[in-house]
C-alpha positions in Angstrom: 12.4 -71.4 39.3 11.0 -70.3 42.7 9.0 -67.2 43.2 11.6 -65.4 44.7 14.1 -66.0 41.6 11.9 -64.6 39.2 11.2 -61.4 40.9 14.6 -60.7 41.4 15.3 -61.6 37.6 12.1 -59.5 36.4 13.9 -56.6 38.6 17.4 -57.2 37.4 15.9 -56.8 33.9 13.9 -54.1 34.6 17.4 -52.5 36.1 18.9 -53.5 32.8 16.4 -52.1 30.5 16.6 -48.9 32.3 20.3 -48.7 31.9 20.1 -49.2 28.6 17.4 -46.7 27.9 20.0 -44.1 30.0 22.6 -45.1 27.8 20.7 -44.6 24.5 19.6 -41.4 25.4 23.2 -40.3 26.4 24.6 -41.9 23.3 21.9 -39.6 21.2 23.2 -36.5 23.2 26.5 -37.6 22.4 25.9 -38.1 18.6 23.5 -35.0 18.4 26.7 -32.6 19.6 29.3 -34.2 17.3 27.0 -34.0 14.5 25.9 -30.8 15.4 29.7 -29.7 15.6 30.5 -31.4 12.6 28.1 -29.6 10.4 29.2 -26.4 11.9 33.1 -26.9 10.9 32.0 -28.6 7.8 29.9 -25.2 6.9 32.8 -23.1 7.9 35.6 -25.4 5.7 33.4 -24.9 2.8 32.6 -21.0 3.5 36.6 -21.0 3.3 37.0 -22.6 0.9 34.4 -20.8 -1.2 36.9 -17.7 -0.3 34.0 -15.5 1.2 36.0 -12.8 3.4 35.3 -12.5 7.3 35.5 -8.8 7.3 32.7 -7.1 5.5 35.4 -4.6 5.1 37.3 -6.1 2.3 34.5 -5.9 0.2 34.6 -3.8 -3.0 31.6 -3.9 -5.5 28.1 -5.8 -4.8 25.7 -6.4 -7.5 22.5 -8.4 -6.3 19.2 -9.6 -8.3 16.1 -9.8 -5.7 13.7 -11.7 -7.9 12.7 -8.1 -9.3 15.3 -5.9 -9.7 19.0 -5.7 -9.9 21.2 -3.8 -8.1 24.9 -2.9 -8.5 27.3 -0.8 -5.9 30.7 0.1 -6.0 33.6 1.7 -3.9 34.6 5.1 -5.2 37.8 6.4 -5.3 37.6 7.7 -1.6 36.5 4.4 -0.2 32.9 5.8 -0.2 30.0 2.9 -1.1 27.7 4.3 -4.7 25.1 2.9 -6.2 26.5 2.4 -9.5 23.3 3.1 -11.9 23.2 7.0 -9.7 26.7 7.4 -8.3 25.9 11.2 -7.3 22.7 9.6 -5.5 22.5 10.0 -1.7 23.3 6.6 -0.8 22.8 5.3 2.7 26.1 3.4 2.9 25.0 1.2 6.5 22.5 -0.5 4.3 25.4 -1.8 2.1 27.3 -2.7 4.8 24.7 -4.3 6.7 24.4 -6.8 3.1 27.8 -7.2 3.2 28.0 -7.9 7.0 25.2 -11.2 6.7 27.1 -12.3 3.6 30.2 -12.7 5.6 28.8 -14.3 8.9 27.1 -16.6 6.6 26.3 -20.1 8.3 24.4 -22.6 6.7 21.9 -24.7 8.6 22.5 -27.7 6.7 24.7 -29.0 3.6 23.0 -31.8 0.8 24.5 -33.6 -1.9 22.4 -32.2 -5.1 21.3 -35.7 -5.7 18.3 -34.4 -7.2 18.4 -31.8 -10.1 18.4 -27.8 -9.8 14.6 -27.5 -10.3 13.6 -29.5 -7.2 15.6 -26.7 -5.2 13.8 -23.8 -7.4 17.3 -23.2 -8.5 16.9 -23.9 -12.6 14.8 -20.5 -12.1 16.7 -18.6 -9.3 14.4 -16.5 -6.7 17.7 -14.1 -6.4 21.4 -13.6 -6.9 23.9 -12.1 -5.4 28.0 -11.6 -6.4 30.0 -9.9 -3.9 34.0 -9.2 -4.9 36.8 -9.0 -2.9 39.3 -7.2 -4.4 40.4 -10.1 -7.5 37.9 -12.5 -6.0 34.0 -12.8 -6.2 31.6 -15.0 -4.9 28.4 -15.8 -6.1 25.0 -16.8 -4.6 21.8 -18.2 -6.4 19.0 -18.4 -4.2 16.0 -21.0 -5.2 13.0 -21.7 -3.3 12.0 -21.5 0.1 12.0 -24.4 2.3 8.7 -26.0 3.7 8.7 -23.8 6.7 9.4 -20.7 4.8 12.1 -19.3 6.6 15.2 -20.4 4.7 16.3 -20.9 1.0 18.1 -23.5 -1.1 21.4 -21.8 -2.5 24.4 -22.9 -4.5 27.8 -20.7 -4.4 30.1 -20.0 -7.2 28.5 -22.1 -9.6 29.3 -25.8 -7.7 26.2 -27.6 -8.6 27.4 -30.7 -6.4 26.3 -28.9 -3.2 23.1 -27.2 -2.1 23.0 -25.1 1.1 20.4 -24.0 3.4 20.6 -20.3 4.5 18.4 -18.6 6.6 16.2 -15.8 4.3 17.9 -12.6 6.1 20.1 -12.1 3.3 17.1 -12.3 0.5 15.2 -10.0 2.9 17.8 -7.4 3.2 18.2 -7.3 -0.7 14.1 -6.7 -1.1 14.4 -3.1 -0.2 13.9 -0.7 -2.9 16.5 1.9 -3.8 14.6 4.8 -3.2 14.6 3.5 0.6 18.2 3.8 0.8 18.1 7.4 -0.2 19.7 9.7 2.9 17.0 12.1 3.2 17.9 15.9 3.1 17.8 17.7 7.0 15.7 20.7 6.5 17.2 24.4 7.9 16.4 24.9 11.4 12.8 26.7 10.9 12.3 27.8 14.4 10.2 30.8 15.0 13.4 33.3 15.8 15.4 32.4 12.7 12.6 33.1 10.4 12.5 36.6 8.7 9.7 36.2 6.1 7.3 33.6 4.5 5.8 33.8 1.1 3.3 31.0 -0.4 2.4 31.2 -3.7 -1.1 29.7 -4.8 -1.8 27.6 -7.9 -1.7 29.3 -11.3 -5.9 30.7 -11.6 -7.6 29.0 -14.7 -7.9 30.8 -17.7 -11.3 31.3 -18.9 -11.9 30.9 -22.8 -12.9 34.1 -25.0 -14.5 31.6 -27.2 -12.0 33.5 -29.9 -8.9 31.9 -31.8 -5.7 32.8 -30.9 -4.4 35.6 -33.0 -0.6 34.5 -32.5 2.3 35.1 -30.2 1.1 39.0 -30.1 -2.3 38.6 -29.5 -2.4 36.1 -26.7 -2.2 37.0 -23.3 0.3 36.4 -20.3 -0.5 33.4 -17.8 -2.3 34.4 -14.6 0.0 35.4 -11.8 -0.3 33.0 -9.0 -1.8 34.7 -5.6 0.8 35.4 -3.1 1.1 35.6 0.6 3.8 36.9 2.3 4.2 37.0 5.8 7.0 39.6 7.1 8.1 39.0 11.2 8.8 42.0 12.7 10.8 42.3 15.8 11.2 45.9 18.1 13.2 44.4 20.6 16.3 42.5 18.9 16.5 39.4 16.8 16.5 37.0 19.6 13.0 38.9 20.2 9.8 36.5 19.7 8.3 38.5 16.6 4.8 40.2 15.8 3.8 38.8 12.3 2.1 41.1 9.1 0.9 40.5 6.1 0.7 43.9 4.6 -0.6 45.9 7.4 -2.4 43.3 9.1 -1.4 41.6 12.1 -2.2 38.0 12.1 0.6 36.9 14.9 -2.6 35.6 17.0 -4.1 33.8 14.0 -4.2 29.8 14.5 -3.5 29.6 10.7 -0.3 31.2 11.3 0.8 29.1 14.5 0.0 25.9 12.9 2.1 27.0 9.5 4.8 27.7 11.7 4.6 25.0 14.0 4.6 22.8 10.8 7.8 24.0 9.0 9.9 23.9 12.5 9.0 20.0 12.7 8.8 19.3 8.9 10.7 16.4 7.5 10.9 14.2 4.2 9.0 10.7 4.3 10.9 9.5 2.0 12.7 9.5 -1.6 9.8 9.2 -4.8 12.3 9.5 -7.8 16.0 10.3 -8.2 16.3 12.4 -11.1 12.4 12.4 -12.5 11.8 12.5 -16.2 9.5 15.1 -17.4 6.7 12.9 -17.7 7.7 11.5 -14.1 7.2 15.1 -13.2 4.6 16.1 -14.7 2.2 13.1 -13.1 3.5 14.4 -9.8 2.1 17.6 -10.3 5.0 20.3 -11.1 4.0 21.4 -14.3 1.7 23.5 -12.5 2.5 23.3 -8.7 -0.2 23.4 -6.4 1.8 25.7 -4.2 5.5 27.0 -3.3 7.0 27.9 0.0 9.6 30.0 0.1 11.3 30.2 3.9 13.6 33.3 4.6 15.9 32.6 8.0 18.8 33.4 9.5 21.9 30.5 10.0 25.4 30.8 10.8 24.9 34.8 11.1 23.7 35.4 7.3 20.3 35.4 5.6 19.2 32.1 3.4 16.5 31.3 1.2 14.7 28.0 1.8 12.5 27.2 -1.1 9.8 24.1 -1.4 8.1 23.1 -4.4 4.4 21.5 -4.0 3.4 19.0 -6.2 0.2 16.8 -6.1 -1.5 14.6 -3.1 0.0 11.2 -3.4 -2.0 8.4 -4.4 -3.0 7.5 -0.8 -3.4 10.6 0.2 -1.0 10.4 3.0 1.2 13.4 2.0 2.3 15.7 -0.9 4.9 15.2 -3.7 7.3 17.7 -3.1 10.8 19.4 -4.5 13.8 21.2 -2.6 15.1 24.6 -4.6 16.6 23.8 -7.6 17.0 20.0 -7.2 14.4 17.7 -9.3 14.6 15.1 -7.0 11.0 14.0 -5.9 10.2 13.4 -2.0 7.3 12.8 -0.2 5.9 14.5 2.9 3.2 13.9 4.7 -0.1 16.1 4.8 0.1 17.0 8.8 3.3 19.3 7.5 1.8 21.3 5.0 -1.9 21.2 5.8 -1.5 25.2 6.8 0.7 26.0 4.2 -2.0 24.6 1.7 -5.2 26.3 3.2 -3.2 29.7 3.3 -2.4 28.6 -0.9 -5.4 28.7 -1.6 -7.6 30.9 0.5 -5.0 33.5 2.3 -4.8 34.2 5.7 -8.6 34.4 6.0 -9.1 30.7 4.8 -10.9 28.4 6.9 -11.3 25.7 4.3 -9.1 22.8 5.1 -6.6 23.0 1.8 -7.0 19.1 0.6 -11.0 20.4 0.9 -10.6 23.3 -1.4 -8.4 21.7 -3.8 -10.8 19.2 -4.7 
């Protein structure tokens, strides 16, 4: 073979090789669509044919266990999602439905024989549950553990233990929130400065100092210490839509900084969040309302008659970030934080002449 021939059969290989190379890689792309497709239509047979519903609406009871607590909602009799443990409690309903709406669009990333037994998935001790029903129907999730990335879990539905699934970990996240965060929290009265008519804060009880004497009985002892009060009366000459001059007593502290801040606190105050849904006494009494540190009690004008706002102070949380604190006559326990009643707790404790910050004199 001359020179000439073998080039030209070293290029016609080289052309060869190249085609085939082309062809390989559009076969892959080929096979990597039609398997890609195929996993997707065999994930949605099986979601049908495990009966889970595609409108989050037709949902009617949910009851999940997230590795630490179980849950279990319901729909009243006015269509109306409650948490069945608390079905008077405030229940943000979007959360629910935000459950509901990832368990319907469900898609799993990738379907295996369970070749291998339940514990090699973490699925002989399940991470979570979760049981959705649809009217007669229910479907039920177990959760294992988490893959090797640790974004997704191993799952088996409606107790098939031929199949494992893996899900992405949305749905396990979404059922890690506490019920306390689902709480609605209550919107405070509108506190600003030309609905307010009066303020009085009431200080913590005063200690009682020991005679060093028994009690004598019932007769003989004597009545608790009155807790020191502030009230703070707005006057306005000029009309009720009038800015307003503020006393306490006959003293006008409308300039004081103590009274700004106080007032500039209550028209932006808000609950952090829910601490306990119907306390027990002992709950209670830990956060501080056996003997409350202080109580606020707001009154305003809405809707064209007077109201009565009262707010119960209990004891600086653990972190010190807020207060424990109650609404009128409802036991529930919320949390605010300290930047809203910072004023209301200096004036508590030291009056209208206080200078101390209140977390300071409390101590």
């Amino acid at each position: 073979m001359t020179w000439k021939e073998r080039r030209n059969v070293t290029i016609l290989l080289c052309i060869a090789g190249a085609l085939f190379l082309a062809l390989l890689v559009v076969f892959g792309m080929i096979y990597r669509q039609d398997r890609e497709a195929a996993l997707a239509v065999g994930a949605a047979n099986v979601a049908a044919a495990q009966g889970l519903p595609a409108d989050p609406g037709t949902y009617t009871a949910l009851r999940y266990y997230n590795g630490t607590t179980t849950l279990s909602f319901a729909l009243d009799e006015e269509g109306k999602w409650i948490w069945a443990d608390g079905p008077d409690f405030p229940l943000n309903a979007d959360i629910v439905t935000g459950i509901l709406k990832t368990l319907s669009e469900l898609k799993f990333q990738q379907t295996l024989p369970a070749t291998e037994g339940k514990e090699s998935y973490g699925l002989d001790s399940p991470s979570a549950t979760l049981t959705a029903a649809s009217g007669e129907k229910s479907q039920t999730l177990v959760f294992g553990k988490t893959t090797t990335d640790g974004d997704s879990y191993y799952m088996m539905m409606n107790g098939d233990e031929s199949t494992v699934y893996i899900v992405a970990d949305t749905l396990v996240k979404q059922m890690q929130l506490p019920i306390y965060d689902m709480c609605v929290l209550p919107e405070l009265p509108d506190f600003s400065e030309l609905n307010l008519r009066a303020i009085t804060i009431q200080g913590p009880v005063p200690a009682q100092e020991s005679s060093g004497e028994e009690d004598q009985g019932d007769e003989a002892a004597e009545p608790p210490p009155e807790r020191p009060t502030v009230t703070l009366n707005a006057r306005r000459s000029s009309g009720e839509d009038q800015p307003a001059l503020w006393f306490t007593g006959n003293d006008n502290v409308t300039a004081s900084a103590l009274l700004q801040d106080l007032l500039l606190d209550l028209k932006n105050m808000s609950m952090a969040k829910c601490v306990d849904y119907r306390p027990s006494d002992e709950a209670a009494e830990i956060c501080g309302f056996h003997n409350p540190d202080a109580i606020l009690k707001v009154e305003y004008a809405a809707a064209g008659a007077d109201q009565t706002f009262t707010l119960t102070v209990g004891a600086r949380m653990p972190d010190e970030s807020g207060r424990y604190v109650q609404l009128g006559d409802d036991t529930t326990i919320y949390a605010v934080s300290s930047d809203y009643v910072d004023a209301l707790m200096t004036i508590s404790v030291s009056g209208m002449r206080g200078s101390a910050p209140a977390e300071d004199a409390t101590e």
